[in-house]
N, C-alpha and C positions, 0 to 999 in steps of 0.2 A: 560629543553628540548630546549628551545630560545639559551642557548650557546652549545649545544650540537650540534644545526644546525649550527649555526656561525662556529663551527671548523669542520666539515666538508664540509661546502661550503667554507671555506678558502683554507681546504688541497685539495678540490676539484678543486680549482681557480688554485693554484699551480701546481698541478697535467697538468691539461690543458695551462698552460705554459709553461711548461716544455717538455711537447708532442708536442706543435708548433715550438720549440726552436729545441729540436731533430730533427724535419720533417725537419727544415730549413737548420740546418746542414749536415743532409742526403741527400735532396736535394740539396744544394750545393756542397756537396764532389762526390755524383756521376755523377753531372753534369761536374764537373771540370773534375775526372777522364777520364770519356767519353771520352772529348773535349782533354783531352792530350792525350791519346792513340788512339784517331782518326788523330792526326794529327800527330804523329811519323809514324801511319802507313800512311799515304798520305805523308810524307817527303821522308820512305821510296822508297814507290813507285811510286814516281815523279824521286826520284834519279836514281831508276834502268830501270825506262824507257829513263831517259838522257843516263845511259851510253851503252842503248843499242842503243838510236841512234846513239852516237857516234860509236859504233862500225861500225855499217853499214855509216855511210859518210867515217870511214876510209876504209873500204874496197873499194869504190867506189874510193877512191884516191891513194890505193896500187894498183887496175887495169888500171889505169889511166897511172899512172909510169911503172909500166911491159909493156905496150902494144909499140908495137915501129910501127909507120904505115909505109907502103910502099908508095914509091913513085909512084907507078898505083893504080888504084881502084882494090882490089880484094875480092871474097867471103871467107866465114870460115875465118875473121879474128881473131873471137873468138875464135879458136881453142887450141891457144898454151898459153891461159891461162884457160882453161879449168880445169886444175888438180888443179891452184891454188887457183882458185876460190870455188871450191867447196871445197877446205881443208880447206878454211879459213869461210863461212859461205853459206848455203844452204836452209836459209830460205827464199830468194827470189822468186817471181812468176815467172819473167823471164829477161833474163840480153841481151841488144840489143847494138849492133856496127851500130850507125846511124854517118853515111860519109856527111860530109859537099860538095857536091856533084857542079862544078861549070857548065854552061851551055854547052861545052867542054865535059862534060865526062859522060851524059847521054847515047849514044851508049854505050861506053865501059862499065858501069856498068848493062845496060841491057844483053850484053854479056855476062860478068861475071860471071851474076846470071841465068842466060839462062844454058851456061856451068856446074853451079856446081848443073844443074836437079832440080832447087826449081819447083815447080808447076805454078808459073806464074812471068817472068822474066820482066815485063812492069812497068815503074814506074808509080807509079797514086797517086793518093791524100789520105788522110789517113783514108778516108771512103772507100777505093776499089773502085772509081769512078775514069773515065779514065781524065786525065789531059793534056792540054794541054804544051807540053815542048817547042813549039816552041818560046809562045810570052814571054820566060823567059830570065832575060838578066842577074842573081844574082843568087848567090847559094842558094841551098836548102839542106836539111836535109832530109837523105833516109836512111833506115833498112835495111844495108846490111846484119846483120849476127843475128843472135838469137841462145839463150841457156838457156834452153836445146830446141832441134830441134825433134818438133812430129810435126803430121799433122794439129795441129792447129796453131802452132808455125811458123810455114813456109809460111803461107800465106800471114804474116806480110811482109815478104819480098819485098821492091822493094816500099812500101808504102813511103811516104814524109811527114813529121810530121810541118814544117815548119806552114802550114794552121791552125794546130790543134789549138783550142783556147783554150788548156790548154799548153799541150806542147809544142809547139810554144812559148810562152814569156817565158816559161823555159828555151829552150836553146839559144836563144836570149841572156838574163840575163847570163846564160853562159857563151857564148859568150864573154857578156861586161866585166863582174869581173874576168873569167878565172877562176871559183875554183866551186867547186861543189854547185849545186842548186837544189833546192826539188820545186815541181810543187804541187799548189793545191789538194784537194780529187778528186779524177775522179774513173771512173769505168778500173778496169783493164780486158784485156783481151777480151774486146766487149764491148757494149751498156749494157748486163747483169749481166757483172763480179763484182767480189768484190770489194766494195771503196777500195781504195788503197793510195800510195804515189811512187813518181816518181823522184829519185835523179838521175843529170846528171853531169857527169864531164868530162869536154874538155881535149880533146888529141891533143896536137900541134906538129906539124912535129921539126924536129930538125932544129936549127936556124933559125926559121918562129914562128912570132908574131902570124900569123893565126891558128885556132885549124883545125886540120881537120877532126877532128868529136865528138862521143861525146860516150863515157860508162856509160851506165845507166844501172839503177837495179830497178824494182819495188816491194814493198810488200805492205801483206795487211796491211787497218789502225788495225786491231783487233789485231795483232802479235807486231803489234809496241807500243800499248799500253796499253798489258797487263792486258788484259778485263776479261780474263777466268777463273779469282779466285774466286768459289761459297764459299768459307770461307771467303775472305775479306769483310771489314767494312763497304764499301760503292761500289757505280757503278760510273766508270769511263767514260765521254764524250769529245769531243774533238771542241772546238771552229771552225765550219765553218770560215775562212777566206774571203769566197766570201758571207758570210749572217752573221756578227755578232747577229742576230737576231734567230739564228739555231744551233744545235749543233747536232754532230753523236757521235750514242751510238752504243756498241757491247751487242749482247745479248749471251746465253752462249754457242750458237754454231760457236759464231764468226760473227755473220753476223752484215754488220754496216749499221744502217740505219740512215735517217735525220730526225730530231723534229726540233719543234718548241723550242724555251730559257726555262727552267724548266720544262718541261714537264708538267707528272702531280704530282711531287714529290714537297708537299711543305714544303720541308727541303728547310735551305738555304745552298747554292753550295761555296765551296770551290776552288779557282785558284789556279793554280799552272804552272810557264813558264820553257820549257822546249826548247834548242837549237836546229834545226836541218836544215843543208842545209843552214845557213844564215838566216836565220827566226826564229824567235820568235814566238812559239806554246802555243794556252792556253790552260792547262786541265784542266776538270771540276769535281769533287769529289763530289757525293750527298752521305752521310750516307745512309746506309741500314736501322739501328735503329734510330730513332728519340729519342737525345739524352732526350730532355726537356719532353717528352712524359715520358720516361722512369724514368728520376728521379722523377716527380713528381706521378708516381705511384709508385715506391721508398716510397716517402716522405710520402703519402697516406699510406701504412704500417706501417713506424715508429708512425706516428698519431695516427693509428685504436690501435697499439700496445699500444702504451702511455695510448691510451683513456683509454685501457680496463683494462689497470694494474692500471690507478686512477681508474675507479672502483670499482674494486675487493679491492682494499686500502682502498678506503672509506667506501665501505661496510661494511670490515672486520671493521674496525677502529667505524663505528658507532653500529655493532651490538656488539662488545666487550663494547662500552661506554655504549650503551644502558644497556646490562648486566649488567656492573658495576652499574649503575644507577638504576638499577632495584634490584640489588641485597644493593646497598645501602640504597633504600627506605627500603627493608626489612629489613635491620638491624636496620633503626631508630623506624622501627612499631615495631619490637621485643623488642628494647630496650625501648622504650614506652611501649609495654606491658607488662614486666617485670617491668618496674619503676610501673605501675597501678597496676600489682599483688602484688607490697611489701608494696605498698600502701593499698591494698584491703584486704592484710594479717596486716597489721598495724593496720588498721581501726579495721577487725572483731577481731584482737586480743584485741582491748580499749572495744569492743564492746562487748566483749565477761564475758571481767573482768564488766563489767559493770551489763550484765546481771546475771551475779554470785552476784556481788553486791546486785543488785535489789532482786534477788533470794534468799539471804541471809538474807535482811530484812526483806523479806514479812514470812518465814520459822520463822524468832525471834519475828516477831511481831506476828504472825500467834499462834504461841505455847509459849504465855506467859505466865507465872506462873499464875497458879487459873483458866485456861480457859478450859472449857466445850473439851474434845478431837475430841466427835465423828461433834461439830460444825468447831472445830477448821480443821478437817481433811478435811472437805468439802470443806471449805474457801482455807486450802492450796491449793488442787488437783484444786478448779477453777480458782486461784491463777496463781498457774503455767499454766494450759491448757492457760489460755488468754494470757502470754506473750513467750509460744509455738505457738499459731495460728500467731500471729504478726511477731515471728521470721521466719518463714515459710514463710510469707507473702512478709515480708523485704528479704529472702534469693531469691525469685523464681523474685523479682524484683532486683538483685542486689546492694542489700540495697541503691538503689537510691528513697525511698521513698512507702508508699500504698495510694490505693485510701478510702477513709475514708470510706464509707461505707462495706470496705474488711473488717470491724471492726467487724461489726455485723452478726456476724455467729453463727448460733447452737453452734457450739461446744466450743466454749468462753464465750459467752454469755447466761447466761439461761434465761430462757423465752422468747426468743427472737421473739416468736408467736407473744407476746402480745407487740412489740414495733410499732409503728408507724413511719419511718423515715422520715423525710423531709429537703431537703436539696441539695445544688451545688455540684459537682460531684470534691471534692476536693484531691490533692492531698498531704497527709503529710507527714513534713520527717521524718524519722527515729526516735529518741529523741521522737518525739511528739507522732507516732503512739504507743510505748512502755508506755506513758503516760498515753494517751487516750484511748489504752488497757485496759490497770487497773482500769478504769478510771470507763470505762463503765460496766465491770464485778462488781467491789462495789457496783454501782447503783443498777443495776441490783439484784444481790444477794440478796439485802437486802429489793427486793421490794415484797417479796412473806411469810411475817411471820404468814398469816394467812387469809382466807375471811375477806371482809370490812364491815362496817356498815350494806349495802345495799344489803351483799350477794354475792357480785360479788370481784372478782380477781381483782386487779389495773390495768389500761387501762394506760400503759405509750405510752409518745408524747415528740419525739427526734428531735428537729428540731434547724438547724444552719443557720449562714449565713454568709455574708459581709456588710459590712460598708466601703464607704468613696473609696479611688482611691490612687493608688502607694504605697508609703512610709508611707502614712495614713489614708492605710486601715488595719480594724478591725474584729478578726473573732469572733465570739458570738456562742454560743452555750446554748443549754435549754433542761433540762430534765426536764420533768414533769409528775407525778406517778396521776392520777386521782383513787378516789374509794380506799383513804388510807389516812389515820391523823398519828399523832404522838401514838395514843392507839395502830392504828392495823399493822405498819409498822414495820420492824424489826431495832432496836438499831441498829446504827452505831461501827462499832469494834474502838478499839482505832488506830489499822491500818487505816482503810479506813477514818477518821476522819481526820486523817494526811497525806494523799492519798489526798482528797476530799478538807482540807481548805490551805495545802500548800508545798505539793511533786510537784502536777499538775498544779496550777499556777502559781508556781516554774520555773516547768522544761518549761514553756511557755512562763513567763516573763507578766504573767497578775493576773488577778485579781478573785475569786470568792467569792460565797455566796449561802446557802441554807435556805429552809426554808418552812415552813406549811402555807398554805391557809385554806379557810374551808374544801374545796375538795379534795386539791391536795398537792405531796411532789414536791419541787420547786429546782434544782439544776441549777444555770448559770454559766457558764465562758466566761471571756473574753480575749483576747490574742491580739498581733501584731500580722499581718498576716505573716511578717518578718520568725519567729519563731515557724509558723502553718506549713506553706506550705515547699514542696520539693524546693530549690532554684535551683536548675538543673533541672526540672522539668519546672517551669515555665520561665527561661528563652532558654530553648529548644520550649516550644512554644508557646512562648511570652504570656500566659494567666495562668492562677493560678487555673482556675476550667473550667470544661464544665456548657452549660447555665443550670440552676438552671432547674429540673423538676421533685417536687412532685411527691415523691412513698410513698407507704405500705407493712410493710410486717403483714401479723394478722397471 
């Protein structure tokens, strides 16, 4: 059992490396995976937000080229690019003709716009607050034209951007570089409108270094970056410029609002620079999925998985061994018990010719030429019943021995009223019990040839013992016939003679002797205890008899 557990806590150990090994694998391929398909798809769509900016700076610099300005201030200068503008892209909020306007040509563009019925012809500042044009000695930037032109579109008119502190340094910078320029996030369209983005490109009169105004376009930030994919991998945010500390996000109706740096997404953010207007724009990629979240509940599956298939392994594997092992104990107790059966038929077959042996003696001895029939017949029939009660005796113990007083039974022994037993509660083996059988039948038999002297029947006194400890101890044994001499007792046969002075302490390996007192017939033996006692017997429980305790039977 000790290595039966050893190999399945080995294949156990195994089992459980092998599931960590796996998890780690799995965890790292889904992790990798992730992280390269998260970033093809952010490479993708860094690229196609680059070339949508490009597109729109190119249009802002194909309007730039088509426009030809006049040499007066006039309104609708937008007008005759109108078809091309709108064939070439119309996803702008609204596209404005702001005139570089010098202190000179205030009237004339108030008239202008006066004339072409806009609703309010007055230049003022770009909150719709009235301005003063007098203390102005330097051009300024005003909104001659817009498109497309509704009622809210129109009010822009006439407005002066110049003050504006966004777009103001936009067209400034303009200005300075001559090529198109993108303005800060601002609100497009009012104080409430959508963040946005503001590219302006200078329109310069024909052979004049100076621009005389500017075409610009604005859109929202959400259009420009491509925020409205509820299947894509991650949420796209756009680095505030004026708060590197803030970023704006589009949510899925498009509306862009400002955070705080990571929000509350504690994935780490991905950069990515995108051109537009001469600027260097960051965006920002958070994962939707958290990729390390995911693999490692990945990994947690292959594990649980692993675990429970070394289980199920081990189980299988120790309840098969177990089998095996239990089915192998059976075979070696069958096979044990069959070697003890052939053994046990071995035995009772020696045992058996033996008793036929014995059987055969006591029958030749028993019916010798010249002897009395109807004595001889009685002597056989007791003969045989005594080493029948013994084999019975020896059979219902497994011929591993009787207990010596099993001896003394009615129906083997006659008279056995009249014996007296006294004696340790021994147990003999085999050999002996068959000895001492016959032993005591002879006695017996021959103790009843007649009343004694005194009238009375012989009072026999059977009593045994030990001597001495181990190896050298000695078992003694005493018959003794009181109320019977050599006159009134019956003649010993020539069988029991040779039974009594050397078949019995023969088949014991000792010694005896008989003989008449005044009173009594005197029968002793003496034996090693070696050759008395069952040897399986007493060393099954380590003593040789129970303590000695004085009985009768009358």
């Amino acid at each position: 059992m000790v290595r039966l557990g050893f190999v399945i806590g080995f294949v156990a150990v195994i089992g459980i490396f092998l599931s960590g090994l796996a998890a780690w694998r799995a965890h790292d391929q889904e992790l990798a995976i992730d992280n390269i398909a998260l970033s093809r798809a952010i490479d993708v769509h860094a690229s196609l937000v680059q070339e949508r900016l490009i597109e729109r700076e190119l249009l802002a610099r194909v309007a730039s080229g088509l426009f030809r300005s006049p040499s007066a201030v006039q309104a609708n200068m937008l007008h005759p690019l109108r078809a091309s503008i709108y064939a070439f892209k119309t996803d702008f909020v609204i596209a404005w003709w702001v005139a570089c306007l010098e202190p000179n040509e205030f009237p004339q563009a108030h008239d202008v716009l006066a004339a072409a019925g806009f609703p309010d012809s007055q230049i003022r500042s770009f909150d719709d607050t009235p301005r003063d044009l007098r203390s102005l000695d330097k051009p300024i930037d005003v909104i001659m034209d817009v498109e497309p032109q509704d009622a809210q579109t129109t009010g822009f008119l006439g407005r002066s951007l110049d003050q504006h502190p966004i777009l103001g340094p936009m067209f400034a910078r303009a200005m300075q570089t001559k090529t198109s320029v993108v303005s800060d996030p601002l609100n497009l369209m009012g104080r409430n409108g959508p963040i946005g983005l503001v590219i302006a490109t200078p329109v310069f009169q024909e052979e004049s270094e100076t621009a005389a105004g500017f075409v610009t376009f604005s859109y929202k930030l959400a259009s420009l970056m491509l925020t409205n994919d509820e299947l894509s991998l991650f949420s796209v945010v756009l680095k505030d410029p004026r708060n590197p500390g803030s970023e704006l996000i589009a949510d899925d109706s498009g509306n862009v609002t400002s955070r705080l740096g990571w929000g509350a997404n504690p994935v780490p953010m991905v950069l990515r620079t995108v051109t537009f207007g001469g600027r260097d724009w960051s965006l920002g990629y958070y994962p939707k999925v958290n990729a390390m979240h995911r693999a490692q509940k990945l990994a947690a599956v292959v594990a649980a998985i692993g675990l429970a298939l070394t289980s199920i392994i081990c189980g299988l594997f120790g309840y098969v061994a177990y089998n095996n092992l239990r089915l192998s104990r059976e075979i070696q107790v069958r096979i044990g018990f069959e070697r003890r059966l052939t053994a046990v038929i071995d035995e009772l077959n020696h045992r058996v010719k033996n008793i036929l042996a014995v059987i055969q003696s006591i029958v030749t001895r028993t019916l010798r030429h010249g002897s009395d029939i109807e004595v001889a017949r009685e002597l056989l029939i007791g003969r045989i019943h005594a080493m029948s009660n013994v084999v019975s005796l020896l059979s219902e113990s497994q011929w591993q021995g009787v207990k010596l007083r099993g001896l003394f039974e009615a129906r083997a022994i006659p008279h056995v009223d009249r014996i007296a037993i006294h004696g340790p509660d021994i147990t003999v083996s085999a050999r002996a019990a068959q000895s001492l059988s016959l032993l005591f039948f002879e006695l017996a038999s021959h103790s009843d040839e007649g009343l004694s002297l005194v009238g009375k029947h012989p009072n026999i006194v059977v009593h045994w013992g030990i001597e001495g400890e181990a190896d050298e101890a000695l078992f003694h044994f005493r018959w003794e016939e009181f109320n019977t001499s050599a006159a009134t007792r019956r003649e010993d046969s020539d069988f029991g003679i040779i039974l009594l002075d050397r078949v019995a302490p023969e088949a014991l390996g000792g010694v005896s002797k008989r003989y008449f007192t005044e009173v009594s017939y005197v029968y002793e033996l003496a034996a090693p205890m070696d050759t008395v006692v069952d040897l399986t017997e007493r060393d099954r429980t380590m003593q040789i008899s129970n303590p000695a305790s004085p009985t009768s039977s009358e």
